[in-house]
Each structure stands twice: as structure tokens, then as C-alpha cells.
VOFI-473633 format. One record per residue: residue in one letter; x, y, z of N, C-alpha, C in turn. Coordinates in steps of 0.02 Angstrom, whole numbers, plus 32768, in hexadecimal, padded with zeros to 4 digits. Atoms other than C-alpha are relative to their C-alpha. Example, Ala and Ser with C-alpha at 12.3 -4.5 7.8 and 13.67 -1.06 7.14 Angstrom:
# residues 2
A802D7FC5800082677F1F8186802D803C8000S7FD67FC57FFD82AC7FCB81657FD980378025
//
This chain:
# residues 310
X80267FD47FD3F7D93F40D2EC7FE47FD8803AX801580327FE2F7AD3F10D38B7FB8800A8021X803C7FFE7FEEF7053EE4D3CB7FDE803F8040X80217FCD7FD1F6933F63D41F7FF27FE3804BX7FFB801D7FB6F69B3F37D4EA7FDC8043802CX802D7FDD7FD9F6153F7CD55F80037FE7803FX7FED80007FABF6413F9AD6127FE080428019X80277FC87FC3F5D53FF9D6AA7FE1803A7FCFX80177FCF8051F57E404BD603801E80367FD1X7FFA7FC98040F5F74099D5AC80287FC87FB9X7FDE802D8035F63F404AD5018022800E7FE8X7FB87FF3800FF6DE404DD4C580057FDB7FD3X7FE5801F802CF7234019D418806180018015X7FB67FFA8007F7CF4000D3E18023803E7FE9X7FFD7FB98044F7C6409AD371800B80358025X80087FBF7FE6F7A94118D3F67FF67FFE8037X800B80057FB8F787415CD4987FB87FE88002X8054802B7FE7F6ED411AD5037FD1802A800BX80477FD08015F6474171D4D97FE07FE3804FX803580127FCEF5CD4171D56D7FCD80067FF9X804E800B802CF5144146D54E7FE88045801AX80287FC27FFAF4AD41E3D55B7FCA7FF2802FX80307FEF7FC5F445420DD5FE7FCA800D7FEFX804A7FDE8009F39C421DD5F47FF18035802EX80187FD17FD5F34E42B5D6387FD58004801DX804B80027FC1F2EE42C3D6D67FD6803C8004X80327FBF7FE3F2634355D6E47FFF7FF6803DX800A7FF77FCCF2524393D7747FAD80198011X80417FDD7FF5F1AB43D9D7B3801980168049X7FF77FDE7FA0F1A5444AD85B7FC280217FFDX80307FF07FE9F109448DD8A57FBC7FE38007X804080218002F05A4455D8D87FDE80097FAEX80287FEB804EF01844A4D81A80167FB97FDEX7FE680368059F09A442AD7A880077FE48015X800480337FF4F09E439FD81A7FC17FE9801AX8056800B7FF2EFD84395D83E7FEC7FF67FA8X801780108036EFC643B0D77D7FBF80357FF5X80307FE38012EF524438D791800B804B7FF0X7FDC7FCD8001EF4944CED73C7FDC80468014X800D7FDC7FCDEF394576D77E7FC9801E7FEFX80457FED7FFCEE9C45A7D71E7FBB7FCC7FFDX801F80438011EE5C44FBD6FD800C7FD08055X800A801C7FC0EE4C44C7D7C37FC87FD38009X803B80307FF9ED9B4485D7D37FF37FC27FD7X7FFF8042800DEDB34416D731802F7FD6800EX7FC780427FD2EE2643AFD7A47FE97FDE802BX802580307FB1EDA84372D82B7FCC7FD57FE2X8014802F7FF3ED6442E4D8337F9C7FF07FF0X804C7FF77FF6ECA042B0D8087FE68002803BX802480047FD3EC6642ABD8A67FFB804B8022X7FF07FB67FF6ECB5434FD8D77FCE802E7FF0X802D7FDC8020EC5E43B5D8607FA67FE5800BX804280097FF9EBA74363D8777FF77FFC804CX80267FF27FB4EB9D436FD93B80308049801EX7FE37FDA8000EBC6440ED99480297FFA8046X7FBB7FF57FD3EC42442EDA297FE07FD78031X801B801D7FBBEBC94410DABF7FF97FBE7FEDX800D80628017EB96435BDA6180407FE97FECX7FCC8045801FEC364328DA1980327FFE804BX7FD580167FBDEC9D42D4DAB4800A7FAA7FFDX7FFE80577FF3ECA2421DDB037FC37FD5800EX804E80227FEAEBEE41FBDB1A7FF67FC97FE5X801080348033EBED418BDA7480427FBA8014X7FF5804D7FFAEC764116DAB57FDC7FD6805CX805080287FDBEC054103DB527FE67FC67FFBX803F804E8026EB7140C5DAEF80117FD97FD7X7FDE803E8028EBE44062DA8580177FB98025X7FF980397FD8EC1C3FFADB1A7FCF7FF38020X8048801A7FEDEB6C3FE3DB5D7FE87FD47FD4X801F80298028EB2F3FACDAC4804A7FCC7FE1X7FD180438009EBD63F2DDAB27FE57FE58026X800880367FC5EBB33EE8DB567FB37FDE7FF3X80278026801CEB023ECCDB227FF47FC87FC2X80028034803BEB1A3E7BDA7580237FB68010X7FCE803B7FD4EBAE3E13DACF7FDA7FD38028X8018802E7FCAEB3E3DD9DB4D7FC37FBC7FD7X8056801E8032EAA23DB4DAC280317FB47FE0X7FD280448025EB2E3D45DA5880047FC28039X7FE180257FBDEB7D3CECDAFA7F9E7FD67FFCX8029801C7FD7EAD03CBEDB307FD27FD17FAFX80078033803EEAA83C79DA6D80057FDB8003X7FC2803F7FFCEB343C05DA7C7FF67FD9802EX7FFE80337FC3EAF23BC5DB26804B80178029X7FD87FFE7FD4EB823C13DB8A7FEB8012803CX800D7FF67FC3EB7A3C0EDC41800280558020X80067FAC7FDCEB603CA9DCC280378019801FX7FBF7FFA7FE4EC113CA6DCE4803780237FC5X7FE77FDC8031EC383CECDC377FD180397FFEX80327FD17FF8EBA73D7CDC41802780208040X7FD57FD77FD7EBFF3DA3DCE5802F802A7FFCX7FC57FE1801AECB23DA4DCA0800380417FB7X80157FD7803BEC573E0FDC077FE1804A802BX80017FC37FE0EC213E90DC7B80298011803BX7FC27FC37FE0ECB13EBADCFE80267FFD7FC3X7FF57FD78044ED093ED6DC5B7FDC80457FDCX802F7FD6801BEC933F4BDC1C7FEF80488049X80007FB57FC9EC6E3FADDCCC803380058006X7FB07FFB7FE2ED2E3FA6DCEE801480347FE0X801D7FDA803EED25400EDC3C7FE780408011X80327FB97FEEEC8F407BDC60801880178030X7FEA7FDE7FB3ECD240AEDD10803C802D7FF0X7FBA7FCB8005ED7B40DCDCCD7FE7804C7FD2X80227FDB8029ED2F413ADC4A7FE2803B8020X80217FBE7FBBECB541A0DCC580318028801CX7FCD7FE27FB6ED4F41CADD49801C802E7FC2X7FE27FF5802FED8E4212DC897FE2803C8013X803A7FCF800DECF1426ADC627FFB803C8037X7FF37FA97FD3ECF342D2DD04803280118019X7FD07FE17FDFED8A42E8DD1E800D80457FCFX800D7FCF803BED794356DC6C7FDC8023800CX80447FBF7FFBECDE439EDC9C801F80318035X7FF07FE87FE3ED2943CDDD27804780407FFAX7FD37FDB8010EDC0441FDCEE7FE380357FB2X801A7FCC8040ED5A4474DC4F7FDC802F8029X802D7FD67FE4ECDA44C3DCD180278035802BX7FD07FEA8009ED7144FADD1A800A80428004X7FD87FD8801EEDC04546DCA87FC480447FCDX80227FDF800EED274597DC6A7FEE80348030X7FFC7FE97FCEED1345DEDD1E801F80427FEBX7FC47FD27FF4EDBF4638DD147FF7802A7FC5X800D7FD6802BED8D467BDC6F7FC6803D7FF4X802B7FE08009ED0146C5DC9E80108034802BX7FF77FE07FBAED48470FDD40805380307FE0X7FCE7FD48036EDE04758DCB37FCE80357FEDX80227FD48035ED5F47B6DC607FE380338037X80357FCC7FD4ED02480CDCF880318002803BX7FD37FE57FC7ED9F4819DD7E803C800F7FD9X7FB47FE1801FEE494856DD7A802B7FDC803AX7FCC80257FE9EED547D8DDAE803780248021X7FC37FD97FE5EF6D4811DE0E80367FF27FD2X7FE17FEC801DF00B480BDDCB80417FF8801CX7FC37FD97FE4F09647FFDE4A80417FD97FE6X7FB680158024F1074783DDED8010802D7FC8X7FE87FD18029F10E47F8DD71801E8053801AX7FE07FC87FF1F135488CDDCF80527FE48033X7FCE802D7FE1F1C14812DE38803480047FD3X7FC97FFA8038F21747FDDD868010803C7FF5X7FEF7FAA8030F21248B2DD508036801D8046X7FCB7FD87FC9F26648E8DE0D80487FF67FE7X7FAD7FFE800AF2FF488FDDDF80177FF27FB8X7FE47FEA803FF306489CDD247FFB804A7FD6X80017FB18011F2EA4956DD18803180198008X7FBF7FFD7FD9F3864966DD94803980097FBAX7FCD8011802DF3ED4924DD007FE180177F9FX7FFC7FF98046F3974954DC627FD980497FFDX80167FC37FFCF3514A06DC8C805F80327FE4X7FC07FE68022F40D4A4DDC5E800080077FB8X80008002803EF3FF4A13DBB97FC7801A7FD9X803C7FDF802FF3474A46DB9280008044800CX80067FC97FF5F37B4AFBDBE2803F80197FB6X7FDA7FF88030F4224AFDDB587FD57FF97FBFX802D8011802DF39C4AC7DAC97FE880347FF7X80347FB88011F3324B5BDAEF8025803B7FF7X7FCF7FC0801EF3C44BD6DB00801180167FB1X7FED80008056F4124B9FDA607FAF801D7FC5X80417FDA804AF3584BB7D9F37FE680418003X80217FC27FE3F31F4C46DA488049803B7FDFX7FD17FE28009F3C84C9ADA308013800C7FC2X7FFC7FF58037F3CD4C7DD98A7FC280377FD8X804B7FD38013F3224CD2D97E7FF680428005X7FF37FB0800BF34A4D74D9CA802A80097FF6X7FDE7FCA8017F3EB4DA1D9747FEC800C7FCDX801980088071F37E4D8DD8BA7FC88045801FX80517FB88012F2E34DFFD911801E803C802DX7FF27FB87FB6F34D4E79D99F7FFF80347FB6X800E7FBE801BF30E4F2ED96F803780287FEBX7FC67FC98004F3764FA3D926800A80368031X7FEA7FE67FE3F382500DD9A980337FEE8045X7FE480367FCFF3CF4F82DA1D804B7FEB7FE1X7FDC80298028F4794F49DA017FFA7FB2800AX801980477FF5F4564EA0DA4E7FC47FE6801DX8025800F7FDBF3E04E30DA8980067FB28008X7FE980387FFBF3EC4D8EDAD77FF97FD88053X8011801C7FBCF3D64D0FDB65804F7FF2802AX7FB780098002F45C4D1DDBD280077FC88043X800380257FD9F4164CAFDC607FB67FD47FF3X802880288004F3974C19DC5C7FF57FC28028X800280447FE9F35F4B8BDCC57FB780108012X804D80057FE8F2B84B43DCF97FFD7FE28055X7FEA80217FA7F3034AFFDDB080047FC87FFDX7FEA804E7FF7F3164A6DDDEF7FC97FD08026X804D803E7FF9F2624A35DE217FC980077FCFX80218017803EF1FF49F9DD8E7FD180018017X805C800A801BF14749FEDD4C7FE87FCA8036X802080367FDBF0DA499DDDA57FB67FE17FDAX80467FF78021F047493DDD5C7FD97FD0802BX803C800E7FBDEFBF4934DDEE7FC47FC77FE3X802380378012EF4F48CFDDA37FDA7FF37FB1X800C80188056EF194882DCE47FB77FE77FF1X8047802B801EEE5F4858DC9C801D7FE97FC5X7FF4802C803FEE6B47DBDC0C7FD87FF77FE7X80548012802CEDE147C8DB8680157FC47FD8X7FDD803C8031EDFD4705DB3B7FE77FFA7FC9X8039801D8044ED59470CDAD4801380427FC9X7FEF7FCA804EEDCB4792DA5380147FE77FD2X7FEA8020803FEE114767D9AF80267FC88007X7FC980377FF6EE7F46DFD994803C80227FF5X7FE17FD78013EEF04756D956801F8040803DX7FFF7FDA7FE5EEDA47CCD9D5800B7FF8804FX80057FF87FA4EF1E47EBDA8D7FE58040802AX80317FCD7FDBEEAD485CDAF780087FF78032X800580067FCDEEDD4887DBA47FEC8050801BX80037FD57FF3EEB94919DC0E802B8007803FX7FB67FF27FD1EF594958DC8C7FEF80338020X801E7FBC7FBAEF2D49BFDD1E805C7FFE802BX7FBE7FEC7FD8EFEB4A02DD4880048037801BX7FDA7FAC7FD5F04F4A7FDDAD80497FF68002X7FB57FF18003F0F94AC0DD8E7FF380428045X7FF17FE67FBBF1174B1DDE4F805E7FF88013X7FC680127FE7F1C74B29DE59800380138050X7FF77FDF7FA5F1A24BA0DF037FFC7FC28034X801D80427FC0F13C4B03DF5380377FD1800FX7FD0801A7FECF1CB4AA9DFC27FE27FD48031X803380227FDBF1454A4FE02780187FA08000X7FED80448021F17B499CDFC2804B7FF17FFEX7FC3800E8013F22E49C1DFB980297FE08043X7FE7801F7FCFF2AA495EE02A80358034801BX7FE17FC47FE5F32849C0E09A805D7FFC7FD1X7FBD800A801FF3C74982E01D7FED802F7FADX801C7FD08044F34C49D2DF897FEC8043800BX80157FB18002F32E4A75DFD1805280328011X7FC57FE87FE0F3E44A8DDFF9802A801A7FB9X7FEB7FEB8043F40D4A80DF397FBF80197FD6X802E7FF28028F3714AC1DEFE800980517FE1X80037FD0801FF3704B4FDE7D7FC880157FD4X80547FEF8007F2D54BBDDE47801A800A7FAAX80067FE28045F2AD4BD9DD91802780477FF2X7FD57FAC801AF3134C82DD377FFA7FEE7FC2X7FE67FF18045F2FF4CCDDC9B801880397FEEX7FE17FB68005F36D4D61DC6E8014800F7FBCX7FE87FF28040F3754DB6DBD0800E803B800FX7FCC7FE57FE3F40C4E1ADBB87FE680597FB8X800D7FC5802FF3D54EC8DB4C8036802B7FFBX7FBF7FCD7FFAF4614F32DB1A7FF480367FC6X802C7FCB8031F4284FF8DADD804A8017800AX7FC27FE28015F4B0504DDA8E80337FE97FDCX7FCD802A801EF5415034DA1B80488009801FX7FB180137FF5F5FB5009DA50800B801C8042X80087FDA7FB5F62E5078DAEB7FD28008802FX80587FDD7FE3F58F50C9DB107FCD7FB98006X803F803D7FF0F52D5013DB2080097FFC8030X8010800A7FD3F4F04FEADBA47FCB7FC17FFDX804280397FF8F4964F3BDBDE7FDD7FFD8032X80377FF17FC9F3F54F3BDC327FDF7FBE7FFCX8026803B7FE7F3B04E95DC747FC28013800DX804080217FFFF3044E5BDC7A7FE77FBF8009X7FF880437FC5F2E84DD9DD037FC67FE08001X803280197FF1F2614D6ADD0380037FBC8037X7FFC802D7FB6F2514CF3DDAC7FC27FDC8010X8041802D7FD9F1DE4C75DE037FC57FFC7FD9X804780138024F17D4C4EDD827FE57FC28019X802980357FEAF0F54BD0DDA27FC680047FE2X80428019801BF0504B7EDD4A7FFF7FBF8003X803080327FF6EFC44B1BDD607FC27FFB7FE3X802680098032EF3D4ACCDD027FF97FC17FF3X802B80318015EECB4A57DCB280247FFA7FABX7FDA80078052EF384A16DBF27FC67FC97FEDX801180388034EED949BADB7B80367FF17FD4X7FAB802A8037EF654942DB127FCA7FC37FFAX80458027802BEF234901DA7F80427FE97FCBX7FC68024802CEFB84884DA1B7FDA7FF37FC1X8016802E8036EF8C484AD972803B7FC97FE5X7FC5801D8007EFED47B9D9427FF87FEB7FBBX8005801B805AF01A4765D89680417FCE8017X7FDF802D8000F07D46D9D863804E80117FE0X7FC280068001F11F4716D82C8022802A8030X7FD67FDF7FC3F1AA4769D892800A80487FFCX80037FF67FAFF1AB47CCD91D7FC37FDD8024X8031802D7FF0F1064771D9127FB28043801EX80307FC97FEAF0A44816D9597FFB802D7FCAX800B7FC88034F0604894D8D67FFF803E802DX7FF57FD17FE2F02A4914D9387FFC7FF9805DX801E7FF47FBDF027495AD9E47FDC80438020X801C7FB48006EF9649DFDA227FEE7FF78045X80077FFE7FBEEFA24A19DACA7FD880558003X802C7FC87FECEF0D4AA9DAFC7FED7FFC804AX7FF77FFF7FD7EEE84AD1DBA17F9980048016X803F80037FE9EE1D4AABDBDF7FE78036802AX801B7FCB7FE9EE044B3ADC47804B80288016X7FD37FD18006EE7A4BE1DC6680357FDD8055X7FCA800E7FCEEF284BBEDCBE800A8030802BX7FF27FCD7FD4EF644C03DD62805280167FE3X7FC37FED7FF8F0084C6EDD3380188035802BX7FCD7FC97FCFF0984CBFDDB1803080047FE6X7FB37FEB8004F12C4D00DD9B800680448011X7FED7FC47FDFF1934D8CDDD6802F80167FBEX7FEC7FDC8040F1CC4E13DD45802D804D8012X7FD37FB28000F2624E8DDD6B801D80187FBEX7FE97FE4803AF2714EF6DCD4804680297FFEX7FD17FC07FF6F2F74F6DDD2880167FE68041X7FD580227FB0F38C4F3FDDA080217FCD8001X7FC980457FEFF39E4E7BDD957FE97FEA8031X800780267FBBF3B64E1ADE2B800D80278035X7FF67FE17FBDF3F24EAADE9B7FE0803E801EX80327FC17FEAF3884F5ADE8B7FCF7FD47FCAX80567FFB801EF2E94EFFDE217FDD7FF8802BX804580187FEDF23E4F03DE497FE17FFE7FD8X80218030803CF1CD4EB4DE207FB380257FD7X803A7FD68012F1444EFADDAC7FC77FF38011X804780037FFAF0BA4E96DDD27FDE8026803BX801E7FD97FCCF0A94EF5DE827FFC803C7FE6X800D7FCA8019F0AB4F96DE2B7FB880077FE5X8035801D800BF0254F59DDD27FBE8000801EX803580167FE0EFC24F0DDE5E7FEF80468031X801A7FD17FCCEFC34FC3DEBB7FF2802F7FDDX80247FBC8019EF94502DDE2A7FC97FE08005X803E80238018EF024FA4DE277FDF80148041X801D7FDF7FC5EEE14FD1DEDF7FFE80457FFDX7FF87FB37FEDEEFE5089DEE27FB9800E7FE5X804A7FE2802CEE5D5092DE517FD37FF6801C
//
């Protein structure tokens, strides 16, 4: 038999094929939680003594400060024990202010950026920010994904009234849908920071105006198309039916949203979302029950002149 021979770690007899030594296994860790070591209800017993016995405003850099003050003093007390000249007391303090100075230019440059940022938080809570990179993105990703969220709504909706259309109806159903081709707008956002940790709290002062063309460019009003919703009613069975449209047009609202996220730690990562509206919305739209697009009118003027006539 011949001797066991170990090469680049694997070992090979005479007897058989060559075994390879067994890998040890690496853990992995991923996230601030399992590579900090702390856990998610057990947070505070992870800090530090000093932490816990001073509070926010006191715990900072003050203490290595007075730690290099009182070096440079003890340094100087020793030195001058020993009989060392004033040329080591010198070289013992530009060391030491060279130190403290950097230190300082530290200190406010922190203060400065905490006072800040405390500023902007305060000026979150009692103003309302604009918004226009966000309405910039929505111009030209509505373009392309308003198609698909108008097919979404067809399809659920559609499924909804053939389960509830009345028996006296043979059908009912959407037979036209779009929201146009100029998107929501959100005018301006308050932010509350001092809310849960958990919790995102903003308040959204928007307007959906498809009419308003004021903003639009002369290549966007050329393809621009208004909101339509048309549901297609059909009274009667087989021959004798007949379908009667019910047109709804130019809708538009505006308003004050409160959006209130709750989040959690596993995925989608958001629990809920509760959107209520802080004071009553402005709504328009135009409502032809009878006709369509070519003999309707519209009801709300009917409406608005029995309201005058009384």
C-alpha cells in the first residue's frame, strides 16, 4: 500500500480517489442590527457607561478638551521636576494648542451644522416646502405609466360590475378610461420629524387640473388629452338592447392630504397607509348622463339653474 501524499490540501492514498479536506463555514452577518451586535429590543444595554450617565446636551467633545489642558499641565509640572528647560514647556504647548485649535474648528463646525439642521426642522414643522423636483419626475413618468394604471383600473372595476350589474340591465361596464396625460401635482409638503420612529407624517397640499394648460409646453398641449370616463349601460335583452353611455369629463381636485406611513421591518417594509383629507376638497367634473360626446349635457348646469330659478 502506498503511502498517504498530501498536495495543495487534498490527500490521496493508493487505495482510492483523493478526498478533499472539508471547508469550514463562514457566517455571514448583513445589517447594522447583526453586525453592531445589538438587539432590537435590547438597544440601550449596548451603550457605553458614559452614554447612559450624561445626557445628550452634556455628552460631546468637551471632556477631550479638558483632558488636553490638564495633559499639557501635568506635562509641564513633570518637565519642570526634572529641571527641563523652557524650550521643552514650549515644544509641550504648540503641541497641545495645535490639538485644542483643531479640536475647536471641529466643535463648531458641528455646532454649526446641528443648529442647522435643527433650523430646517423647525421651519418643516411650521412651513410647507415646494416640491418641483417631484412634480418634474411625475410630468414625464405619468406619460409612460398612466396607460398601465388606466388598464389596472379597467380590468378590477370590470370585474366588479359584471358580479353586481342589476337585473334589469343586460350589461354594465367601462368601455372608456383614462386620466390624461397631465399628472397630479403636489404644490407643496409639511413634514412633522418629531413623529414616531415608526411613523411618516406629511401633509400634501395637491391639485389634479387637467383643464390648467398655463405650465404646459406648446409640444404638450398639442398631444394633450383630458381625463374620460365612460360607462357603457346596455337596457334590454338581445335585439331590443340598446347602449346608453354615461360620460364623465374634466374632472379635477384640490386639497389639503394628510399621509400617514407606518413602517415595520419586514417586506414591503410599510404596514399601513392612511390618507384623510384636513379640510373639504374642491371637486369638478362634467357629468353627461344622456348622449355621450355628441348630444350630452351636462347635468351640473341643469342643476346650477334650478338652484337659480328658486
Amino acid at each position: 500500500m502506498k503511502p498517504d501524499i498530501k498536495e495543495n490540501g487534498i490527500v490521496t492514498t493508493g487505495a482510492g480517489p483523493p478526498k478533499p479536506l472539508p471547508v469550514p463555514k463562514l457566517e455571514s452577518k448583513a445589517g447594522w442590527r447583526e453586525v453592531g451586535g445589538i438587539d432590537q429590543d435590547d438597544e440601550e444595554l449596548h451603550q457605553d457607561w458614559l452614554s447612559t450617565r450624561l445626557g445628550d446636551k452634556y455628552f460631546g467633545s468637551w471632556w477631550h478638551n479638558a483632558g488636553i489642558i490638564f495633559f499639557c499641565c501635568f506635562v509641564c509640572w513633570i518637565l519642570g521636576r526634572f529641571g527641563a528647560g523652557f524650550s521643552w514647556i514650549v515644544f509641550v504647548l504648540a503641541i497641545s494648542s495645535t490639538y485644542y485649535r483643531t479640536s475647536i474648528k471641529r466643535v463648531r463646525r458641528r455646532v454649526r451644522d446641528d443648529i442647522n439642521r435643527e433650523a430646517n426642522k423647525r421651519r418643516l414643522e411650521t412651513d410647507f416646502e415646494s416640491t418641483e423636483w417631484l412634480n418634474t419626475f411625475l410630468l414625464k413618468f405619468w406619460i409612460i405609466y398612466e396607460p398601465v394604471l388606466s388598464a389596472t383600473i379597467v380590468a378590477s372595476v370590470d370585474q366588479i360590475l359584471s358580479t353586481q350589474t342589476p337585473a334589469f340591465l343586460d350589461s354594465l361596464r367601462l368601455s372608456k378610461f383614462t386620466l390624461g396625460t397631465k399628472p397630479p401635482r403636489i404644490d407643496q409638503v409639511k413634514t412633522y420629524p418629531k413623529s414616531e420612529e415608526d411613523i411618516v407624517l406629511m401633509d400634501w397640499k395637491f391639485s389634479f387640473t387637467p383643464n390648467d394648460v398655463s405650465d404646459l409646453t406648446a409640444r404638450q398641449l398639442k398631444t394633450k388629452v383630458n381625463p374620460k370616463v365612460v360607462l357603457a349601460i346596455r337596457v334590454g335583452k338581445g335585439l331590443v338592447g340598446k347602449d346608453l353611455p354615461i360620460l364623465v369629463e374634466d374632472m379635477s381636485c384640490t386639497g389639503i392630504m394628510r399621509v400617514k406611513i407606518k413602517l415595520m421591518a419586514q417586506f414591503p417594509h410599510v404596514k399601513t397607509v392612511d390618507l384623510s383629507f384636513l379640510e373639504r376638497p374642491d371637486f369638478d367634473y362634467v357629468l353627461k348622463p344622456i348622449g355621450g360626446d355628441t348630444f350630452g349635457f351636462d347635468i351640473g348646469n341643469v342643476l346650477v339653474l334650478k338652484l337659480v330659478a328658486c
